[in-house]
C-alpha positions in Angstrom: 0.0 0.0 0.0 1.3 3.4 -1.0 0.7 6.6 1.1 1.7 10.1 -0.6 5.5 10.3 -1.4 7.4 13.3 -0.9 7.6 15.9 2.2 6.8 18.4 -0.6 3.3 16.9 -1.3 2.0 16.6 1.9 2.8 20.1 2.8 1.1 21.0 -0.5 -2.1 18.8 0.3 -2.3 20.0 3.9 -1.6 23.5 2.7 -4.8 23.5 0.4 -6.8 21.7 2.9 -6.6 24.3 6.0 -7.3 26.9 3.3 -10.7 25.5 2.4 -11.3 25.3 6.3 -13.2 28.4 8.0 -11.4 26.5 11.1 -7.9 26.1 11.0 -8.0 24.3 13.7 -10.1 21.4 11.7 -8.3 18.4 11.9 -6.9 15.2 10.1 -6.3 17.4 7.0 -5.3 14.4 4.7 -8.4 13.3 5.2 -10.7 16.1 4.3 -12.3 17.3 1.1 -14.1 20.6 0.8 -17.5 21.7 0.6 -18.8 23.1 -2.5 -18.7 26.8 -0.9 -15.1 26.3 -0.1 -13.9 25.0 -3.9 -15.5 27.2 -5.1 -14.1 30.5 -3.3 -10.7 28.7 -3.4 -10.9 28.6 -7.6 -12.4 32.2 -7.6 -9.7 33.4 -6.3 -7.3 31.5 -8.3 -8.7 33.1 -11.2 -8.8 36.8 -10.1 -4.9 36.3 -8.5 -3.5 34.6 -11.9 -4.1 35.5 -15.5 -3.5 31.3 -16.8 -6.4 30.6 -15.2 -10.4 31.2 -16.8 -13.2 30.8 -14.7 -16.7 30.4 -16.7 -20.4 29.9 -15.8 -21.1 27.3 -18.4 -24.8 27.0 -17.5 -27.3 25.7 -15.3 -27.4 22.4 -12.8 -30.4 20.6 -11.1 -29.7 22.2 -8.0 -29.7 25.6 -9.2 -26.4 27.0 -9.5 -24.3 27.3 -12.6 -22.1 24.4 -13.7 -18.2 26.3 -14.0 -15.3 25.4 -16.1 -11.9 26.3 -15.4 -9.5 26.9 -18.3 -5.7 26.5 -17.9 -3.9 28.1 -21.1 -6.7 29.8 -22.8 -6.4 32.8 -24.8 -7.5 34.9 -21.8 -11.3 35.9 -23.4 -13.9 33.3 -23.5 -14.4 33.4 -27.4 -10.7 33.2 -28.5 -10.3 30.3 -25.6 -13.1 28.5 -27.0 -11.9 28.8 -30.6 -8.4 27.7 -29.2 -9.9 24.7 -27.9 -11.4 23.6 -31.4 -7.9 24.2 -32.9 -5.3 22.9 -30.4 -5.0 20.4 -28.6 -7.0 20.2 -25.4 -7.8 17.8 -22.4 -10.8 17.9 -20.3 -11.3 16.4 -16.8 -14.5 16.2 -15.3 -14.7 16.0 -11.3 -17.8 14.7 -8.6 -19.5 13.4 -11.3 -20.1 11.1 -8.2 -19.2 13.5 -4.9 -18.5 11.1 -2.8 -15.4 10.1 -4.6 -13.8 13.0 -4.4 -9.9 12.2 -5.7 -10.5 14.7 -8.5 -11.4 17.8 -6.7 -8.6 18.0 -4.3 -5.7 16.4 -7.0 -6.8 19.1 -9.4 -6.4 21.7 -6.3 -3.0 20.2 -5.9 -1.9 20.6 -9.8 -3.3 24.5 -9.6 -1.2 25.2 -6.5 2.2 23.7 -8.2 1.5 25.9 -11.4 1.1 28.6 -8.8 4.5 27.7 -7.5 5.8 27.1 -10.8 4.3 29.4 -13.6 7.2 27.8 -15.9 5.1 24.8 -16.3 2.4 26.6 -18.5 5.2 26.8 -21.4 5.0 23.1 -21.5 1.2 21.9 -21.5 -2.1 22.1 -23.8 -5.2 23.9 -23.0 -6.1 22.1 -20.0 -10.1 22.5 -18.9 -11.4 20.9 -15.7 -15.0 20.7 -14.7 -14.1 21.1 -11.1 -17.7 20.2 -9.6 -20.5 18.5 -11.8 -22.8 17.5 -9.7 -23.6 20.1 -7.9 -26.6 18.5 -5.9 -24.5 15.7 -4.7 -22.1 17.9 -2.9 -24.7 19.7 -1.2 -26.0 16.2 0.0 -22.5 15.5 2.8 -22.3 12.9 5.0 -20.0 10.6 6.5 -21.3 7.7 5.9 -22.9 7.0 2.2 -19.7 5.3 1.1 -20.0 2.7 3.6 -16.8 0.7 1.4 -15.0 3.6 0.7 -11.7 4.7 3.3 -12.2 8.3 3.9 -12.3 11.2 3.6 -14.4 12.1 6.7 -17.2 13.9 4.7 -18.2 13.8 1.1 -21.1 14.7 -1.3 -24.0 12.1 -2.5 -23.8 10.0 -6.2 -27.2 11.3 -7.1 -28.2 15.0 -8.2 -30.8 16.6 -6.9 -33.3 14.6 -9.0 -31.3 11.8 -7.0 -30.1 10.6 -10.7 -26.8 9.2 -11.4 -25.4 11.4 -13.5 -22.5 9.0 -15.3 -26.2 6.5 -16.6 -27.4 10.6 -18.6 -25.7 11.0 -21.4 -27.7 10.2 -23.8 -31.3 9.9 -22.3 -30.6 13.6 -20.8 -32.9 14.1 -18.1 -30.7 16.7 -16.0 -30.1 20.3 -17.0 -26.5 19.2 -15.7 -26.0 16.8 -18.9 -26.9 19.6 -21.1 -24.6 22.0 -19.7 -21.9 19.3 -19.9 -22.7 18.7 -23.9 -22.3 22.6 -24.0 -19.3 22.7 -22.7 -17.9 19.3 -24.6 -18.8 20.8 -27.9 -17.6 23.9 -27.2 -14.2 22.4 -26.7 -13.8 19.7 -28.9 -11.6 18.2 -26.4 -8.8 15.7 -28.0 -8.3 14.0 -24.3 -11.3 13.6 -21.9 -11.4 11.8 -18.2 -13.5 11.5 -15.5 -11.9 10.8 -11.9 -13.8 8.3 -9.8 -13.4 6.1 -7.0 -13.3 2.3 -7.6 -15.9 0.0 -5.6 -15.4 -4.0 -6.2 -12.8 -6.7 -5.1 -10.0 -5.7 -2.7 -6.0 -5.4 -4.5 -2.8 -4.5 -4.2 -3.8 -1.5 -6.6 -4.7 2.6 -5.9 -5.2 3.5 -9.6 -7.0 1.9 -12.1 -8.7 3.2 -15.4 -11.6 2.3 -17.8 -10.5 2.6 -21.2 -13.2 1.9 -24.7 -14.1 -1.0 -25.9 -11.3 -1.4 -28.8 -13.9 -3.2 -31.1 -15.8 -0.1 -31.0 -13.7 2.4 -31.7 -11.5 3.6 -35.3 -8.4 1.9 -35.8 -6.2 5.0 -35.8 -7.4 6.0 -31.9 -7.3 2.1 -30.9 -3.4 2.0 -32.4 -2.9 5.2 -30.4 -4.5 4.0 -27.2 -3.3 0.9 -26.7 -0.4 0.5 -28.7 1.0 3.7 -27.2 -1.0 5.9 -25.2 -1.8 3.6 -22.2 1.6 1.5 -22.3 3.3 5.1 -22.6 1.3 6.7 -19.0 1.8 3.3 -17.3 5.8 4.0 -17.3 5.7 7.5 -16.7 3.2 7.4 -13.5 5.6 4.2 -12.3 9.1 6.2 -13.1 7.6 9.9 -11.5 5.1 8.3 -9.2 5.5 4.9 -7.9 1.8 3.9 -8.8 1.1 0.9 -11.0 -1.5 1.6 -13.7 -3.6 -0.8 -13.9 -6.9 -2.0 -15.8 -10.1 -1.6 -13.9 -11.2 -4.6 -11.9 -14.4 -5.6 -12.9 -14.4 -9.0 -12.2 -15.8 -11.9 -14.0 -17.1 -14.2 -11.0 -16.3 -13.4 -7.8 -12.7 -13.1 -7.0 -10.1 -11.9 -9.3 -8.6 -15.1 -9.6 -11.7 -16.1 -11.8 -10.7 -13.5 -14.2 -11.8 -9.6 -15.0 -13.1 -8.1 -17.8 -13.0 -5.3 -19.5 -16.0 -2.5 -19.1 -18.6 -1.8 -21.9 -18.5 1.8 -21.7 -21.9 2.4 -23.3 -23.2 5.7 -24.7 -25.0 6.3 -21.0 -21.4 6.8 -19.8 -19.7 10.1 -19.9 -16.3 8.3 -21.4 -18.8 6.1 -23.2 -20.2 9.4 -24.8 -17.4 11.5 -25.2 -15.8 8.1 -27.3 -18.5 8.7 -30.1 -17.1 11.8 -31.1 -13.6 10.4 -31.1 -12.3 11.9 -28.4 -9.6 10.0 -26.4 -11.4 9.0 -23.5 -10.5 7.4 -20.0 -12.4 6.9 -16.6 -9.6 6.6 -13.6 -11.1 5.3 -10.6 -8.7 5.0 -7.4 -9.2 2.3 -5.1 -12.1 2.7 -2.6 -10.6 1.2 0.7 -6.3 2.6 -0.2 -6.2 6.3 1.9 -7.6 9.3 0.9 -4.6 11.2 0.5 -3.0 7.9 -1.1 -6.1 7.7 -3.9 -5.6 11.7 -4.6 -1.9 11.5 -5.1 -2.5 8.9 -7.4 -5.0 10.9 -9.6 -3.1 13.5 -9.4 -0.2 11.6 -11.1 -2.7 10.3 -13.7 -3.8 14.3 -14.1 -0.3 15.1 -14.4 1.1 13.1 -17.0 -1.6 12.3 -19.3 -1.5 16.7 -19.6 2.6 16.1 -20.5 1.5 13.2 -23.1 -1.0 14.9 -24.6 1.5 18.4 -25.0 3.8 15.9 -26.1 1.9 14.0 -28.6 -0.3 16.5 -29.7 0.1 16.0 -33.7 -0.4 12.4 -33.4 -3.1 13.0 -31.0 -4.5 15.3 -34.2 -4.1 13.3 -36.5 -5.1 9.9 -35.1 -8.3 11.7 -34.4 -9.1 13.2 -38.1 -8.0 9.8 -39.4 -11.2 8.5 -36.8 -13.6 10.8 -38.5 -12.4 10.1 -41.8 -12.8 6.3 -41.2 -16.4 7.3 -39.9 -17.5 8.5 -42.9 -16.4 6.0 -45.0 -17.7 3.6 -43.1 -21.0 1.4 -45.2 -21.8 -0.3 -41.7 -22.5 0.6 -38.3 -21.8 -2.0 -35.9 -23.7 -2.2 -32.7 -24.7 -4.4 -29.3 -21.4 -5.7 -28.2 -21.1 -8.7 -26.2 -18.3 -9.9 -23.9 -16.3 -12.7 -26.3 -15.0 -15.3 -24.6 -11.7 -15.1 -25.6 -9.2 -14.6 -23.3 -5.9 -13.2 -22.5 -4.1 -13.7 -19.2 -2.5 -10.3 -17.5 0.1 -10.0 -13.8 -2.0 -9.0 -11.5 -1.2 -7.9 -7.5 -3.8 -9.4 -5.3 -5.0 -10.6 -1.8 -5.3 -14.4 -0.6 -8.8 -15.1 -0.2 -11.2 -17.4 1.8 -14.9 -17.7 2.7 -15.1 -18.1 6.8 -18.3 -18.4 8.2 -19.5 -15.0 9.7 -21.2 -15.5 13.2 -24.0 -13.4 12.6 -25.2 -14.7 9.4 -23.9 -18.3 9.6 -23.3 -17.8 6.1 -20.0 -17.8 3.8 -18.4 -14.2 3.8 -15.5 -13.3 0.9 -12.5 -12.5 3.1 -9.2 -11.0 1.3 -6.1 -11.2 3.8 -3.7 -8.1 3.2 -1.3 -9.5 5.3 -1.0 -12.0 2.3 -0.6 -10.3 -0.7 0.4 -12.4 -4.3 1.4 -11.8 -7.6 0.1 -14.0 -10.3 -1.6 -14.4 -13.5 -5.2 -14.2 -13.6 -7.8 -14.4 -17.1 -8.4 -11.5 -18.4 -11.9 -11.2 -20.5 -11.1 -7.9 -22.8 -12.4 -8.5 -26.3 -15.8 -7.8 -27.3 -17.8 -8.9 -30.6 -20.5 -7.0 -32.1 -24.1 -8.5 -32.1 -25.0 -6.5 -34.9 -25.1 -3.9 -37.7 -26.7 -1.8 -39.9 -26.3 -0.6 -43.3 -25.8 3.2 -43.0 -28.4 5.2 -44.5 -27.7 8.2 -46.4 -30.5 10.4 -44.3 -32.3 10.0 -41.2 -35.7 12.0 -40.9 -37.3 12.8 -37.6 -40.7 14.2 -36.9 -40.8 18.2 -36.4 -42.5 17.0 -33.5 -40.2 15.2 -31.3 -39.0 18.4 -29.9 -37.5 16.6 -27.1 -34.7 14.6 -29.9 -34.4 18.1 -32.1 -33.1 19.5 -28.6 -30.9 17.1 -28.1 -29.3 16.8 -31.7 -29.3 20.1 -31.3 -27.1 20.5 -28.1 -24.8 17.7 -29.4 -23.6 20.2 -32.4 -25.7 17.3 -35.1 -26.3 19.5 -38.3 -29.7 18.8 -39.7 -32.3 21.0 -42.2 -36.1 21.1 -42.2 -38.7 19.8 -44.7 -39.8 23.1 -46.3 -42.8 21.6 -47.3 -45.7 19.0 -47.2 -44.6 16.3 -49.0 -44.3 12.3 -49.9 -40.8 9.9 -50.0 -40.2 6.6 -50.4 -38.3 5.9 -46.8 -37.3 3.1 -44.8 -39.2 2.7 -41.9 -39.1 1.0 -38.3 -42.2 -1.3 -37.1 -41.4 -2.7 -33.6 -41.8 -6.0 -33.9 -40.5 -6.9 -30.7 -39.2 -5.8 -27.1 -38.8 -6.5 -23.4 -39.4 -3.8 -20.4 -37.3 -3.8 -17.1 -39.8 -4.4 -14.2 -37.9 -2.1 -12.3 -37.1 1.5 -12.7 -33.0 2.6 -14.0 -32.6 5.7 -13.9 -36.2 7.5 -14.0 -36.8 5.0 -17.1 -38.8 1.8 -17.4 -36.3 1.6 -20.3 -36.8 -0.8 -23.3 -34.4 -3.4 -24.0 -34.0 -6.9 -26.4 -35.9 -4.5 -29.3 -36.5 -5.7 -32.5 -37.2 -3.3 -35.8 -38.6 -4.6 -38.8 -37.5 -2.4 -41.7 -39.4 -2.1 -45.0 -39.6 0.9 -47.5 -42.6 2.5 -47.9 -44.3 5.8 -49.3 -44.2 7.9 -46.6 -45.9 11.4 -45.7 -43.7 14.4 -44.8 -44.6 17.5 -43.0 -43.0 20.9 -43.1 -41.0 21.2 -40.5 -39.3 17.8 -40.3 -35.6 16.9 -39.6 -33.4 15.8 -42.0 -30.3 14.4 -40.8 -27.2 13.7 -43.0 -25.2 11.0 -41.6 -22.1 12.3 -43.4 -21.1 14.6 -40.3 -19.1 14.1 -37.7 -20.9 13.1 -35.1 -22.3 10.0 -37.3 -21.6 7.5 -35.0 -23.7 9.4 -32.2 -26.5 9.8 -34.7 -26.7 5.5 -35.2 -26.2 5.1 -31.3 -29.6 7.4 -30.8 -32.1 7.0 -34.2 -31.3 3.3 -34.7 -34.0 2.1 -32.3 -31.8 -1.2 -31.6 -29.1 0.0 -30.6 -28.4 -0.2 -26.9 -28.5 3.4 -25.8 -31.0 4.6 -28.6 -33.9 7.3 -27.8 -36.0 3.9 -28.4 -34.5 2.2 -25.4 -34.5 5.2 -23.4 -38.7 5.6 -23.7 -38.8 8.6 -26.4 -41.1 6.9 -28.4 -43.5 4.9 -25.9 -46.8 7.2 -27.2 -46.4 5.1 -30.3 -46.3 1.5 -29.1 -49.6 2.3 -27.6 -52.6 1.5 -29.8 -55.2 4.6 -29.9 -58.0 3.3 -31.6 -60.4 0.2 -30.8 -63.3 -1.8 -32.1 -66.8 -2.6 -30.5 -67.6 -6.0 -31.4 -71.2 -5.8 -31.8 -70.8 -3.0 -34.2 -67.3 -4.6 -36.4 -68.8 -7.7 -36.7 -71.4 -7.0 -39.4 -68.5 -5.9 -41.4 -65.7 -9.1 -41.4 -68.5 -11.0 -44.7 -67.2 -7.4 -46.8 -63.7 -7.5 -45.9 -62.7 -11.1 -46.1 -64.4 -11.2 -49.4 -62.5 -8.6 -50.6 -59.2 -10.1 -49.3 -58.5 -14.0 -50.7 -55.7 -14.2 -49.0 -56.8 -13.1 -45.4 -59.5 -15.3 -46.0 -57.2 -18.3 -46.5 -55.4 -17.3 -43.1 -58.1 -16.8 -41.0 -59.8 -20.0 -41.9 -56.4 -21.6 -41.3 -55.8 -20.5 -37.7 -59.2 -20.9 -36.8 -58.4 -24.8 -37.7 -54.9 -25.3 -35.8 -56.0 -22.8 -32.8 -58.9 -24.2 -30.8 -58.6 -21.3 -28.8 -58.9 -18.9 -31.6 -61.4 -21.0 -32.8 -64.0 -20.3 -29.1 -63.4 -16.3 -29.3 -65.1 -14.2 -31.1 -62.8 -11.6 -29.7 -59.5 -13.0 -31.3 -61.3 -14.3 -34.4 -62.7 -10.2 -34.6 -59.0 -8.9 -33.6 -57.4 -10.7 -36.4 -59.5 -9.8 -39.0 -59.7 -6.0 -37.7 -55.7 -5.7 -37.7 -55.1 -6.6 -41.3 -57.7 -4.6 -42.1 -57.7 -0.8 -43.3 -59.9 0.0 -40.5 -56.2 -0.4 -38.1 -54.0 2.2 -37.6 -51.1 0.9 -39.4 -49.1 3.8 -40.2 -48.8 5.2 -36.6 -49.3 1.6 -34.0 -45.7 0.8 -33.6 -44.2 2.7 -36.1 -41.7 5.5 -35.0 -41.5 8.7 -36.3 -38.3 7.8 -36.9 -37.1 7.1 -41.1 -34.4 6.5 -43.1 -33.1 7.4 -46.9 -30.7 3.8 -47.8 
């Protein structure tokens, strides 16, 4: 186990901790984290004593107070910073996403006070932009005792907002003004490097950092190169050489224990990394171990912080260039590939564990999962990290949304997607989705009784456009974030995430006293729906004894059913 290094860091980390205190007396400063009040007076007056540092109001939170963004090596006005952003390199770090794991607040504190110290290091760095407090809610919610698996420090926000939603599951479905303000600010940027500090909670190691990188499968070849051919290899030996820490995967295990192997995160669209990834931005989560010491886990991120800023100064024309090489591959791509599942292929990695056993616990009389520090090992374990997709789609030239879903235009529009309107009434032939099939969570996630296992069928058909509808060109670069959202299979889509329920409802019914008199006119008019009805009413001696099913039937392949609206989403496509 590694506490912080260095007499010079601990005088640093106590330093900024007594600051944030209106009591100087407070004690067990290692341990401490402030309050939103207090990081937020201590950054104000960061940015008012020193010239390399922006403060912004980027817009509004749940709670009511403005989301900030602090800019290190900006251009000194908001517009020119912004436009440097979108033409330099730039890394953003986003902080209490979850406030109870708060690593990120106080390592970021940490890096702002050495650049204080040091204003030599701004010569050397990109344009570094640091959400310093997300959720703004969850800070406001402190206790002591939320994290009941987490090792300090003595008070710390709450994961949900103040809609009690976690924000790292609101990327895509949006439900917080705070995942707005976040796309504002994303977009705005164009960051090349994005990472979100968290705090680990799982199995019990040898390890205080980990990190969640993307699914390689899912991501362009040029950025998967760079990753994990370079990127990752390259930070593991500079935080080890500068910092002592070993950078390791995230343990998310596979049974149990870690000796039954781990695997490697699906970092879906609902993720902030898993987000950021669609626009080809170099994305990481870090998450420090929950039971290592506070002080310990914040070193540690700070190291992360620090030297994934130097890589990215360092490697900022391959950073540029991997990424337009991304977009390129995009665009060119005639499939979108979607609904990954863990393969079970394996590799096997070193890893630094604990012995394990199962004692029986007195209370329970049951097996309890012990891990014995006092017996640490270093062995190889299985590890799970490929993925294969499930499926694809052909990529359509167009998608075309109803002027109606105002709720989807808002969020294409806040996620920078281009789009133009029908200018008027009109008629296409456009591919169209009819649900055929889908499951519903029995629980609620998230605020969503969301949809999953769904099943489109696609046919082309003539279909009616209004003025005002969205066209969508999927030659732009934020493509693959247009699949992820319109294709209603896909695992994060607008489908899943309950947009669209009005139209799996059926609106219009039957009486069957009244429908009755008229099944002689249609089935004499329809040979073949004659034929089938006759047929299931000879195999189905159920269908066979109601008149309701036999009336149902008919009534549904009739033109009397409400077949261009009952399960069809506003939703189209151009092939």
């Amino acid at each position: 186990m590694k506490f912080c290094k260095g007499l010079r860091f601990i005088i640093l980390f106590i330093s900024l901790l007594l600051s944030f205190a209106s009591n100087a007396q407070r004690m067990d400063a290692l341990n401490q984290t402030p309050t939103y009040k207090e990081l937020m007076d201590t950054l104000q007056s960061f940015s008012h004593d020193h010239e390399w540092l922006e403060l912004y109001a980027m817009g509004p939170s749940d709670y009511g107070l403005p989301i900030h963004l602090c800019v290190v090596n900006g251009a000194g006005d908001s517009l020119q910073t912004f436009a440097k952003a979108q033409t330099e390199t730039t890394v953003l770090f986003n902080n209490a996403i979850h406030p109870g794991e708060p690593d990120g607040i106080n390592a970021t504190i940490i890096w702002l006070n050495e650049l204080k110290e040091n204003p030599t290091l701004l010569k050397s760095l990109p344009l570094v932009a640091i959400i310093p407090a997300y959720n703004i809610g969850g800070m406001h919610n402190r206790s002591s005792t939320s994290r009941a698996n987490q090792n300090g420090p003595l008070e710390y926000g709450f994961r949900g907002n103040a809609q009690n939603l976690d924000l790292n599951r609101d990327f895509i479905k949006m439900d917080s003004q705070n995942a707005f303000t976040f796309s504002t600010i994303f977009h705005a940027l164009d960051p090349d490097v994005f990472v979100d500090n968290h705090v680990s909670n799982g199995a019990n190691y040898q390890y205080t950092l980990t990190y969640i990188a993307p699914v390689r499968e899912r991501i362009p070849p040029a950025l998967r190169s760079l990753m994990y051919n370079h990127l990752i290899p390259e930070l593991s030996t500079t935080i080890k050489k500068n910092h002592g820490y070993d950078l390791f995967p995230y343990v998310d295990l596979k049974g149990r224990t870690p000796s039954e192997g781990i695997i490697s995160f699906n970092d879906l669209p609902r993720y902030s990394m898993g987000y950021t990834s669609l626009f080809n931005t170099i994305s990481f989560t870090v998450e420090t171990h929950m039971l290592k010491p506070f002080d310990s886990r914040v070193d540690a991120t700070y190291a992360f912080m620090k030297e994934i800023i130097n890589w990215s100064y360092k490697n900022s024309k391959r950073i540029e260039k991997s990424r337009e090489e991304a977009y390129q591959f995009d665009l060119n791509q005639k499939s979108f590939y979607y609904n990954y599942r863990l393969s079970n292929k394996k590799d096997s990695i070193l890893f630094k564990g604990y012995a394990h056993s199962f004692p029986i616990n007195k209370y329970t009389n049951q097996p309890r999962l012990l891990y014995d520090e006092e017996d640490p090992y270093e062995h190889y374990i299985p590890w799970y990290k490929y993925y294969d997709y499930k499926d694809s789609l052909q990529v359509p030239k167009y998608y075309i949304v109803g002027g109606q879903e105002g709720d989807v235009t808002r969020r294409l529009e806040v996620n920078n997607i281009k789009y133009r309107r029908v200018l008027k009434d009109t008629v296409m032939t456009l591919g169209t989705y009819f649900i055929k099939d889908y499951k519903v969570f029995n629980t609620p996630y998230e605020g969503h009784f969301r949809l999953f296992d769904s099943r489109a069928l696609q046919s082309l058909k003539m279909v009616p456009l209004k003025r005002g509808d969205l066209i969508i060109s999927t030659r732009q670069k934020g493509c693959r974030f247009i699949h992820s959202v319109l294709h209603p299979e896909c695992e994060d889509s607008y489908f899943s995430w309950n947009f669209f329920d009005s139209y799996l409802q059926q609106k219009e019914y039957f009486s069957s006293y009244v429908f009755v008199e008229k099944i002689d006119e249609i089935l004499l008019n329809d040979q073949t729906l004659m034929d089938e009805f006759n047929e299931k009413k000879r195999l189905d001696e159920g269908f066979r004894n109601s008149e309701r099913e036999q009336l149902n039937f008919i009534y549904e392949r009739s033109n009397y059913f409400e077949k261009n609206t009952y399960k069809v989403l506003p939703v189209f496509y151009e092939p």
